[in-house]
N, C-alpha and C positions, 0 to 999 in steps of 0.2 A: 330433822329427817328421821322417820322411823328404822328401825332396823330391819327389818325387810326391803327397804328402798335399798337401803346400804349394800344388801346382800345382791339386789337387781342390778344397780350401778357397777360392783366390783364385777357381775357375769357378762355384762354390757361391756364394761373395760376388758377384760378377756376375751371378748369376740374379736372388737375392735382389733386389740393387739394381733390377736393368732393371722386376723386378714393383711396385716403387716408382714407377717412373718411366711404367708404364704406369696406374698405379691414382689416379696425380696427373690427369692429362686428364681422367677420368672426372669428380673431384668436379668440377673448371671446366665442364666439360658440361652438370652437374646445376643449377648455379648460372645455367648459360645458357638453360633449356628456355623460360624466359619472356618470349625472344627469337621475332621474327615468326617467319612458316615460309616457305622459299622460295616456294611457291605463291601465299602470302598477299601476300609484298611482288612479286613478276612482275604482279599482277589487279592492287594498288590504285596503284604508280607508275605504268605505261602510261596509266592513264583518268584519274587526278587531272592528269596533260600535257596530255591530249587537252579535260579540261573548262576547265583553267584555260586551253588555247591559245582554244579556240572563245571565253570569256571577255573575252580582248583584243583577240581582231577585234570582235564586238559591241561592246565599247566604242570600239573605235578609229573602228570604221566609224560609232556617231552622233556622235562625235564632230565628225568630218571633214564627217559629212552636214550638223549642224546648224552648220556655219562656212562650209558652201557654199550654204545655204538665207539664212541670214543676209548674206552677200556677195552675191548674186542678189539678195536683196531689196532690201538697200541699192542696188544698182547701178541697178536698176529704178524706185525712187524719186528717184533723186539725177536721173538721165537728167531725170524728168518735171519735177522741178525746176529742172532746166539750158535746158530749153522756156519754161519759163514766164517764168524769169529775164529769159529773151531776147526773150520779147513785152513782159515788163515793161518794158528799156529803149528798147524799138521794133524791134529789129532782129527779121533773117528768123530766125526758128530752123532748125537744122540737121537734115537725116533721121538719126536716130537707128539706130544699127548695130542689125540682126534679129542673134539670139542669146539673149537672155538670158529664161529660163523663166517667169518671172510678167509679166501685166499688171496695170498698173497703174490705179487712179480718182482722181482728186480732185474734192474737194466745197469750193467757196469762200463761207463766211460771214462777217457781219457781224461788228463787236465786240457783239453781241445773240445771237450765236452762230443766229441766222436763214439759212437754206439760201438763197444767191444762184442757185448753177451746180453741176451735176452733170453730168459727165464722160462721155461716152458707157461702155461694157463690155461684155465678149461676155461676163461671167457671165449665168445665167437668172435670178439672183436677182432681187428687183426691188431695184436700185439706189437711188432715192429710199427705201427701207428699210432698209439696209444704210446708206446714208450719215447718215441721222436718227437712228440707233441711234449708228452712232461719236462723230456730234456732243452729242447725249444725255449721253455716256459723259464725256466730255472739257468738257463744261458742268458737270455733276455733280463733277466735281472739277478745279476749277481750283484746286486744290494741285501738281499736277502739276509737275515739273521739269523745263521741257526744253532743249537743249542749246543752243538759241539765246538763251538767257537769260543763258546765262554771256558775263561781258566777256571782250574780247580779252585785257586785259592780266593775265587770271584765270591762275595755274598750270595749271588744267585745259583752256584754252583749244586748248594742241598734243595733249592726249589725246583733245579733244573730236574736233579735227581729223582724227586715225588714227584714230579708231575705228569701228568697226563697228556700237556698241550706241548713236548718239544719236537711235534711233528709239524707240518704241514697241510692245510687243507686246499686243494685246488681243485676250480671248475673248469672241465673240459670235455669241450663238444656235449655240452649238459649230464655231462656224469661227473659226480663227483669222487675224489681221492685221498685218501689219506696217502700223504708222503713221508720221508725221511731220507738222511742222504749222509753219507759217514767215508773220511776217506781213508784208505790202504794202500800205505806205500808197499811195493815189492813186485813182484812178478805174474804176469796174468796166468792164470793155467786155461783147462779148460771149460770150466762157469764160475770159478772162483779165481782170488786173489791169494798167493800164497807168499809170507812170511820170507824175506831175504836179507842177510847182514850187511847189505852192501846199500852204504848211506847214497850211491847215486840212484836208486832204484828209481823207478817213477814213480806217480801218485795217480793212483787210481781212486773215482769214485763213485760208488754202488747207492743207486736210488732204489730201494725196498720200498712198492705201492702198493694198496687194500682197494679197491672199487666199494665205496660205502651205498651207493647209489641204489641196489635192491632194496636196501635198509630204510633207506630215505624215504624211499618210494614207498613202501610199507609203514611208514612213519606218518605221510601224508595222507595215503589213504586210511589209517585207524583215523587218525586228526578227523577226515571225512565222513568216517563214519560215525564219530563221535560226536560232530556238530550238527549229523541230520539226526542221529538218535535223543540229542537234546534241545530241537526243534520238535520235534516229535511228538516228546514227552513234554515239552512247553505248552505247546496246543493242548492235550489231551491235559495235561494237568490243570491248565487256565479254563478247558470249558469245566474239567470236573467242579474247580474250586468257585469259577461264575456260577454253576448252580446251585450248588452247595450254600453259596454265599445270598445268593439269594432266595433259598428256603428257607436259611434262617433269618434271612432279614425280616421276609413276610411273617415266620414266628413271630419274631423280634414284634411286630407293630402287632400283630391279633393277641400278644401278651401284654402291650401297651398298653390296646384298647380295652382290655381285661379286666387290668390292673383300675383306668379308668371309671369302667361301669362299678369295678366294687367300690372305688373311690367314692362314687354319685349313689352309693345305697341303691343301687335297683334291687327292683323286687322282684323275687323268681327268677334269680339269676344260673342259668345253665351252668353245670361245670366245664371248663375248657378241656379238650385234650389236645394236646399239642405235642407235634412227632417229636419232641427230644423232650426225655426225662427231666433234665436240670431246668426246662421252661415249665414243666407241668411243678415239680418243687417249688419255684417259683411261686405259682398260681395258688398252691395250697397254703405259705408261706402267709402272701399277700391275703387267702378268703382267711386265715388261724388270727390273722391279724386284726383286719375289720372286723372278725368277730370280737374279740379282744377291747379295740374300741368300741363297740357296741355296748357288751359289756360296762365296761367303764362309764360311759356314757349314761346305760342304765344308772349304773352306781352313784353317780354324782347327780343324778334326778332326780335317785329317791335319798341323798345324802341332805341335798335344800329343801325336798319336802320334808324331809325329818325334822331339818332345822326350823324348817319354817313353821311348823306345829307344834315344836318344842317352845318356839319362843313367842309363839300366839298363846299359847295356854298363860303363861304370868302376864303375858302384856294384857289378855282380856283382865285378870283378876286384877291388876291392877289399873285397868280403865274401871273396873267396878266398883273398887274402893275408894279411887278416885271424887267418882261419879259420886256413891254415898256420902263421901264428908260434905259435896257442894252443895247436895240437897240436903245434907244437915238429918240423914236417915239414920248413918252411921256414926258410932263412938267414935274421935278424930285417932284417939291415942291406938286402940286396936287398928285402926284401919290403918295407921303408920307401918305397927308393926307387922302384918302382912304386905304393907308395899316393898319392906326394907328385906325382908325375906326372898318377895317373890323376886327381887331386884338384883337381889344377890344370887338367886339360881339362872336368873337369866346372863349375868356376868360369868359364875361359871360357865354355863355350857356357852357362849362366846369363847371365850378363854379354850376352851378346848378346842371348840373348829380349830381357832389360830392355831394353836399346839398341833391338831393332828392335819393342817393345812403344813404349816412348817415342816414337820416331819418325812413328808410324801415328798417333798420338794426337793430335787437332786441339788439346788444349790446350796441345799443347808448342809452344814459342816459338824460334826460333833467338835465339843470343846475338849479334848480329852486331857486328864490330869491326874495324878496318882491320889488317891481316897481311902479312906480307911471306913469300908462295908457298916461295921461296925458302929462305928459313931452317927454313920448316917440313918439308919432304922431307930437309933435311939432318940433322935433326934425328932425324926418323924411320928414315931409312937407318943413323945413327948408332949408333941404340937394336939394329938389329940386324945389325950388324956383326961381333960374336960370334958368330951362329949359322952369318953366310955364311962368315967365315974358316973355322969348323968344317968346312966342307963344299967350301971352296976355292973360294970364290964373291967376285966383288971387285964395286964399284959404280963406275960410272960417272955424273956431272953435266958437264950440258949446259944451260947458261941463257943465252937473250939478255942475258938483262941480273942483274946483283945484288941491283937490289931489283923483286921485281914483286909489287904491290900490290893485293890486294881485296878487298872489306867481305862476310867470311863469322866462319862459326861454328866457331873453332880447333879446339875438343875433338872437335867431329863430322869436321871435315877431317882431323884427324888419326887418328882412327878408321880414316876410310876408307883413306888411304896405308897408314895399318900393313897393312891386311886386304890390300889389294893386294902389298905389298913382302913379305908374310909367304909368301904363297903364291908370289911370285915365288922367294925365299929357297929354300923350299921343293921347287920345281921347277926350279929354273935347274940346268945344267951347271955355266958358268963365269965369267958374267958377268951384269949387272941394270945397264939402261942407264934413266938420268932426266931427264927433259932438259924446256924448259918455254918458251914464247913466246907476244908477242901478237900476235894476229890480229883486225883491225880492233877490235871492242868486247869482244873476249873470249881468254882464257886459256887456251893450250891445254898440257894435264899430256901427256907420253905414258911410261909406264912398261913398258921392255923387259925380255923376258928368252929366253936358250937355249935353253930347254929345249922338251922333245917339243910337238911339236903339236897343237892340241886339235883334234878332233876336230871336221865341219860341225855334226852334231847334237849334239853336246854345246853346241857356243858358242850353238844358241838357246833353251838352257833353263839357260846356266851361271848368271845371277842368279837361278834361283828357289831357292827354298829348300827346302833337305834334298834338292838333287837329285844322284843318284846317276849318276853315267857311265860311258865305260868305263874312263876312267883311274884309276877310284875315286870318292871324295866330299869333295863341294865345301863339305859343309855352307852357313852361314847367313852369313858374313862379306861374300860378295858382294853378298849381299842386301841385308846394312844398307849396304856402299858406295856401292849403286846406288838407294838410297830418302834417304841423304845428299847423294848429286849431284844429283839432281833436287828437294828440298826446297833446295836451293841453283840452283833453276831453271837447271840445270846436265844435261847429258847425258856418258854413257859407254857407250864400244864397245869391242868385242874383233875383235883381226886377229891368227888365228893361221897360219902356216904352217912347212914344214920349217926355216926358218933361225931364227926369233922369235917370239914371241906378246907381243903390245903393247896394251896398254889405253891407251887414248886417253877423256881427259876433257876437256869445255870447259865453264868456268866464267864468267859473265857478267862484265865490270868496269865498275863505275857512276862 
């Protein structure tokens, strides 16, 4: 098989494979349809946020309501009992700080639970009914536990003391109550209980109650108007985000079908504008891209034409010398030795596709290993030392130092100096100067030589490949030099003028 078949089959095998690799996504695709749809998860995250935020403010806020209803209340009952206390031991009681949102009643009865005294209150209820009803309530079950019962020396006695709940709450006639109830032995006076040394006294006991029920009420109607405000705000946010969600969906698919047509190379393809910036990005992204491919594409079209004309040129000459020994036209011995020449140019420039096929290839790996700079230019100047003496060409080194040291890829570094020393070889008059130093973090090669000048416009197209000048052709060897120094995050330049043309490399040292 010729080597242009070879070159047909390997791009054949490259189709073949790439239609594998695009036919794989498809079936995962398939496998994913049963995946939500953009639209669907944009509508139900935003409002499942929005319901469960509205959520924990209503809880937070009765939360906090019913521990400052409860703290007022208590505060309000303890005050009246701090009154009372204080008549109980004789003294003046204290004016009691304005502030705190309930007033309070007490009703003091017998151990018969019989109504002594009733409290003045600005409620309109009638008071003497409201206090007969609590007493009623707390007669009726004297099972009750209340926090005055517990001894001092009880565990519960310091929780008794903190806390908030050793009152009572009762429902009556649909108002609710904060209660408490404390007893005083001694002497009734006239609305208090006062203080007497005489262990028969009776036991009196004074029910101090809060009406929390305004509170309530106010408690329930925020709650109300909290859960129509966040009904409200659920509609109004659910249509915002439904249309929202479905503006961008429709983006969403006219950037699909976009993406598509550039996919499919149409021609005279409109640019898109699409109402949100990061779709239009997008769209610029994907046309930077296809061009890119394009590009590339190009490149690798004219990369097998290149090859394929590089390597028709020896294959003719050698179907002609071929051809002449059989018709016995040509001398067999000459005609060898241009088959074996043109044989070997054509094995080079193979040899370098592969080389600069390898190199593009993200799964190729450098071999990387510690090297001594030094020995390896010697090495290579060495290997063509034959062709310069042929041509009366002599080499010259120039090294700071003997050993200069850094962790690269030998076979590729050596690649590169030959492609450079070969063409210097090549083109020098009479001398190829080497020389190599370091420069604070980095390595720098500079490889001289004689010979003619290159050209401005030639030196800014001398690494591409297959590129033709006026000096002739540079073929592909610079190419892979300059695709080795830089996979060695390394740079090289060219300075040429009438006395030298100098390639200069610098190579990182870690």
């Amino acid at each position: 098989m010729s080597l242009l078949k070879q070159f047909g089959a390997m791009v054949s095998n490259s189709r073949k494979n790439n239609k594998k690799q695009l036919n794989y996504p498809k079936k995962i695709l398939q496998k994913k349809r049963r995946n939500l749809r953009f639209k669907t998860t944009l509508f139900v995250q935003p409002l499942t946020i929005i319901i469960v935020s509205f959520a924990i403010i209503l809880l937070v806020f009765n939360v906090l309501l019913k521990l400052f209803i409860a703290e007022q209340a208590f505060t309000a009952v303890q005050n009246q009992y701090d009154t009372l206390d204080t008549l109980y031991v004789g003294d003046t009681p204290e004016t009691t700080a304005e502030g705190n949102i309930f007033e309070t009643t007490y009703v003091i009865v017998d151990d018969s639970f019989d109504i002594k005294y009733i409290s003045a209150s600005m409620y309109d209820l009638s008071e003497k009914k409201i206090s007969e009803k609590i007493i009623d309530y707390f007669s009726d079950n004297d099972d009750i536990e209340w926090f005055d019962d517990i001894d001092e020396d009880d565990a519960d006695y310091s929780d008794y003391q903190n806390s908030l709940n050793y009152f009572k709450k009762v429902e009556i006639d649909g108002s609710a109550y904060m209660i408490k109830m404390q007893e005083y032995p001694g002497t009734l006076a006239d609305s208090y209980v006062k203080q007497d040394n005489n262990d028969d006294s009776p036991t009196y006991y004074i029910f101090v109650f809060a009406n929390v029920t305004p509170i309530e009420e106010l408690e329930d109607y925020i709650n109300f108007i909290l859960l129509v405000l966040m009904v409200i705000v659920g509609i109004v946010a659910s249509i915002s985000i439904f249309l929202t969600a479905r503006k961008l969906d429709r983006n969403f698919g006219s950037l699909k079908s976009y993406i598509l047509r550039v996919g499919n190379r149409e021609k005279n393809l409109p640019t898109e504008n699409f109402a949100y910036r990061e779709f239009n990005e997008v769209g610029q992204t994907v046309e930077r891209m296809n061009d890119m491919i394009d590009a590339n594409q190009r490149s690798q079209q004219l990369f097998f034409q290149n090859s394929s004309h590089e390597l028709r040129t020896p294959l003719m000459s050698i179907q002609g010398y071929a051809e002449g020994i059989k018709e016995g036209v040509i001398d067999a011995k000459q005609a060898a030795s241009v088959i074996v020449d043109e044989s070997q140019k054509m094995t080079d420039l193979v040899d370098d596709i592969l080389t600069l096929s390898k190199m593009e290839s993200v799964q190729t790996q450098l071999q990387l290993e510690k090297l001594n700079i030094t020995d390896l230019l010697y090495d290579v100047s060495w290997r063509l030392k034959a062709k310069a003496d042929e041509r009366g060409i002599t080499f010259e080194h120039h090294f700071d130092d003997d050993y200069l040291e850094i962790e690269a890829d030998e076979k590729l570094l050596e690649r590169a100096f030959t492609n450079i020393l070969s063409n210097a070889v090549r083109y020098a008059k009479t001398q190829i100067s080497i020389s190599g130093k370091l420069i604070e973090n980095q390595l720098q090669i500079t490889i001289s030589n004689d010979g003619e000048a290159i050209s401005e416009q030639d030196q800014e197209h001398l690494f591409e490949r297959f590129y033709k000048g006026k000096g002739g052709h540079f073929g592909i060897g610079l190419a892979i030099t300059k695709e080795i120094v830089e996979r060695h995050k390394g740079t090289i330049t060219v300075i040429s003028n009438a006395q030298e043309t100098s390639f200069i490399i610098y190579l990182p040292v870690k």
